[in-house]
C-alpha positions in Angstrom: -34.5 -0.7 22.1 -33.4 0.4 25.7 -32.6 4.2 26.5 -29.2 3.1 27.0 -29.2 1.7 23.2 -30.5 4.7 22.1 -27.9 6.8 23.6 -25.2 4.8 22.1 -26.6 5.4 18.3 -26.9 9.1 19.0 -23.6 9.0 20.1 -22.1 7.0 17.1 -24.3 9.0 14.7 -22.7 12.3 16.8 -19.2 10.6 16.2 -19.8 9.8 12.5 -20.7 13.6 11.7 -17.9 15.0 13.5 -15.4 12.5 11.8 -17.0 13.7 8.5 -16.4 17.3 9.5 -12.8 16.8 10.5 -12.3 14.9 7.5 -13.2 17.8 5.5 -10.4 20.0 7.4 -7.9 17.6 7.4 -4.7 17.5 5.2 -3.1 15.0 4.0 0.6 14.4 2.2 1.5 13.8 -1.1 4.7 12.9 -2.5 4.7 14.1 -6.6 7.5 12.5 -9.0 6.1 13.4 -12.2 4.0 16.7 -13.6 2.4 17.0 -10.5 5.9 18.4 -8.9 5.3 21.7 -11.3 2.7 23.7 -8.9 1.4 25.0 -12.1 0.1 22.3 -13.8 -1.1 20.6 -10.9 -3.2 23.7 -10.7 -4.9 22.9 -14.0 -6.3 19.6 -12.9 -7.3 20.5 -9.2 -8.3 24.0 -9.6 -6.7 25.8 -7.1 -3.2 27.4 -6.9 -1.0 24.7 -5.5 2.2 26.7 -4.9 1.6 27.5 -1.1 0.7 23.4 -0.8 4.4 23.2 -1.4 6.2 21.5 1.8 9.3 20.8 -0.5 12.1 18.6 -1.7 11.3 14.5 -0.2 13.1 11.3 -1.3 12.1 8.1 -1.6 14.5 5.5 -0.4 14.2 1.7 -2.2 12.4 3.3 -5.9 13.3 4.6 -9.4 11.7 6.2 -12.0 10.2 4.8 -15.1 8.2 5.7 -17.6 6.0 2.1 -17.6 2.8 3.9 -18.9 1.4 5.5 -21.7 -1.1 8.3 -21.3 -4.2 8.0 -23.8 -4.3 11.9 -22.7 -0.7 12.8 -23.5 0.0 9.8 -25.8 3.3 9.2 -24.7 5.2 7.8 -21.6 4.6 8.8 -18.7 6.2 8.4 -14.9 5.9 5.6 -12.7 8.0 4.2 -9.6 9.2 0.8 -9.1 11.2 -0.9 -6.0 14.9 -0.8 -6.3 16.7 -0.9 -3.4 20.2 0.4 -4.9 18.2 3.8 -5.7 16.3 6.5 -4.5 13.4 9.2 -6.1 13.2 12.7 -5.5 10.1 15.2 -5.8 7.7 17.2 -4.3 5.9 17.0 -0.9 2.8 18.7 -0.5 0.1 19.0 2.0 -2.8 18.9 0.2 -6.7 19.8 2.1 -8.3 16.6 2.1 -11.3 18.4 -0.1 -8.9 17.8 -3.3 -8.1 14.4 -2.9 -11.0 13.2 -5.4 -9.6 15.4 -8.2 -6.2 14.3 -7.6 -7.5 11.0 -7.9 -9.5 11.5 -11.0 -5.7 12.9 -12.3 -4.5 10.2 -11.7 -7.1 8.2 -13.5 -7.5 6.0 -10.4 -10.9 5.3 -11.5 -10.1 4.0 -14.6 -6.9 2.1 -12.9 -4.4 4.3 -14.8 -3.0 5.2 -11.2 -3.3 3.6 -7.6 -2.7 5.2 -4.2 0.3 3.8 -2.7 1.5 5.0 1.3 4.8 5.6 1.5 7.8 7.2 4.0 9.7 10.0 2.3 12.5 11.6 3.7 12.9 15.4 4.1 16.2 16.9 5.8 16.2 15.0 8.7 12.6 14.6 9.2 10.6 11.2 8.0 6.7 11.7 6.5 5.0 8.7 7.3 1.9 7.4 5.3 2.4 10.1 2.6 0.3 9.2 -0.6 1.7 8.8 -4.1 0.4 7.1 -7.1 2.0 4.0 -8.8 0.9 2.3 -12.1 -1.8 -0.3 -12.0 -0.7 -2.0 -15.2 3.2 -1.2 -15.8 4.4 -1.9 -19.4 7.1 -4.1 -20.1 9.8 -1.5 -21.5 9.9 2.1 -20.7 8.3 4.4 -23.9 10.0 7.6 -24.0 8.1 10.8 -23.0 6.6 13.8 -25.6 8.4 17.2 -25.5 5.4 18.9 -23.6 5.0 16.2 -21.0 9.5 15.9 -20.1 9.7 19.3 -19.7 6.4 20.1 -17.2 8.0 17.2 -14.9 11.5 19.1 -15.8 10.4 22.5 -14.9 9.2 21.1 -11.6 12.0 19.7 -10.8 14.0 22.8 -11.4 10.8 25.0 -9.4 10.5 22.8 -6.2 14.6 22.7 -5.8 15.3 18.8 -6.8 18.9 18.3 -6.6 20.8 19.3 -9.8 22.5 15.8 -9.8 19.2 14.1 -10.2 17.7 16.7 -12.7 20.7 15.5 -14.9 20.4 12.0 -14.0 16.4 12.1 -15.0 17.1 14.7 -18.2 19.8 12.4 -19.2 17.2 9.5 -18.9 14.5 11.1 -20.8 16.9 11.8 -23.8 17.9 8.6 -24.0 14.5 7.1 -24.4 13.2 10.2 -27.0 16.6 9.2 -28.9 15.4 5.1 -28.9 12.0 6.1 -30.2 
């Protein structure tokens, strides 16, 4: 191996290290639809105190909700998005340190393909997020299954917390009723 060759792996390896460094300080954006818009219990699973994480109110044009899942933890029904262009989703954008990305991924149960990461655009006044991370269902359920108590109103109560639009509040508390009424 030449001098010159040499140089160029130091350099690469010098590269490498810093990238893994910046990665460490970097942020990244998440866009929350379900419990994770309550800063509270999102501080239960990642283990810090999310509330100054809060950017605040996004939409997401083209989605709805649904609850397509069930939780083995909650046993019940739990949030998912899926592409309808007539409709829109609102929640929470964060920007998260990249250091808790594995625990919001173990949330998630992405490695047990509860949850994938998905890159979205969200709208936030007038300014677009691009490549903002959510979480969509690997395996979505036929029919929606209605929600427990505990579970409707943590994703209620962030709704209310991170200012959601009272329109929508009543649009998704209407819809969560009418699925705990079906069961």
């Amino acid at each position: 191996m030449s001098h010159r060759q040499k140089k160029s792996l130091v350099s690469v390896d010098n590269i490498s290290g810093i990238a893994e460094e910046d990665k460490k300080k970097a942020d990244f954006y998440y866009f929350a639809y379900g419990s994770c818009m309550c800063p509270v219990d999102l501080k239960r699973s990642l283990l810090e105190d999310t509330k100054d994480y809060v950017v605040g109110k996004a939409i997401l044009e083209g989605y709805r909700l649904g609850f397509y899942r069930r939780s083995r933890l909650r046993n019940c029904g739990v949030l998912d998005i899926v592409p309808d262009p007539k409709n829109s989703v609102e929640g929470v954008l964060y920007k998260l340190p990249w250091r808790l990305s594995d625990r919001l991924d173990e949330r998630e149960e992405v490695p047990q393909n509860g949850y994938k990461r998905e890159l979205i655009r969200v709208k936030r006044e007038d300014q677009h997020f691009h490549q903002v991370r959510t979480y969509v269902v690997v395996n979505k359920l036929e029919q929606e299954i209605a929600p427990n108590e505990w579970y409707a109103q943590v994703v209620l109560r962030g709704a209310v917390t991170c200012g959601l639009s009272k329109e929508y509040y009543w649009k998704l508390f209407n819809h969560i009723q009418k699925l705990q009424m079906k069961a």
